[in-house]
C-alpha positions, -999 to 999 in steps of 0.1 A, spaced: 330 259 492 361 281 478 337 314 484 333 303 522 369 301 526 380 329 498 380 365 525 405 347 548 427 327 521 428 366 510 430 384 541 455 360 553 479 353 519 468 381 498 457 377 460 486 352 452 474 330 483 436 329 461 447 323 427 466 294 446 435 279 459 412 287 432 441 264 408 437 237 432 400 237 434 397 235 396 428 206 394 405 187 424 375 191 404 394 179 368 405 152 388 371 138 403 351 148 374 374 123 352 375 98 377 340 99 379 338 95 339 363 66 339 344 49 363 309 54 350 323 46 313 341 15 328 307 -3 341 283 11 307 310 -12 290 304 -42 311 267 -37 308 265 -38 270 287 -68 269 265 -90 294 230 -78 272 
């Protein structure tokens, strides 16, 4: 998604403008990635207590 968007954040902001969205890509993606984690972790735990 970030390459579809990444000629007019440039063309538009300049280099400073990028670096700005490529930071919030990767914080979005930290962010989902752990909730996901937390999530998944949260319901292995309730299986292995029910078995």
């Amino acid at each position: 998604m970030l390459t579809v968007v990444a000629a007019p954040v440039a063309a538009s902001g300049g280099l400073g403008t990028l670096w700005v969205a490529v930071l919030v890509t990767n914080l979005a993606l930290v962010v989902l990635q752990g909730g996901g984690f937390f999530l998944r972790s949260a319901r292995m735990g309730t299986v292995a207590a029910e078995a």
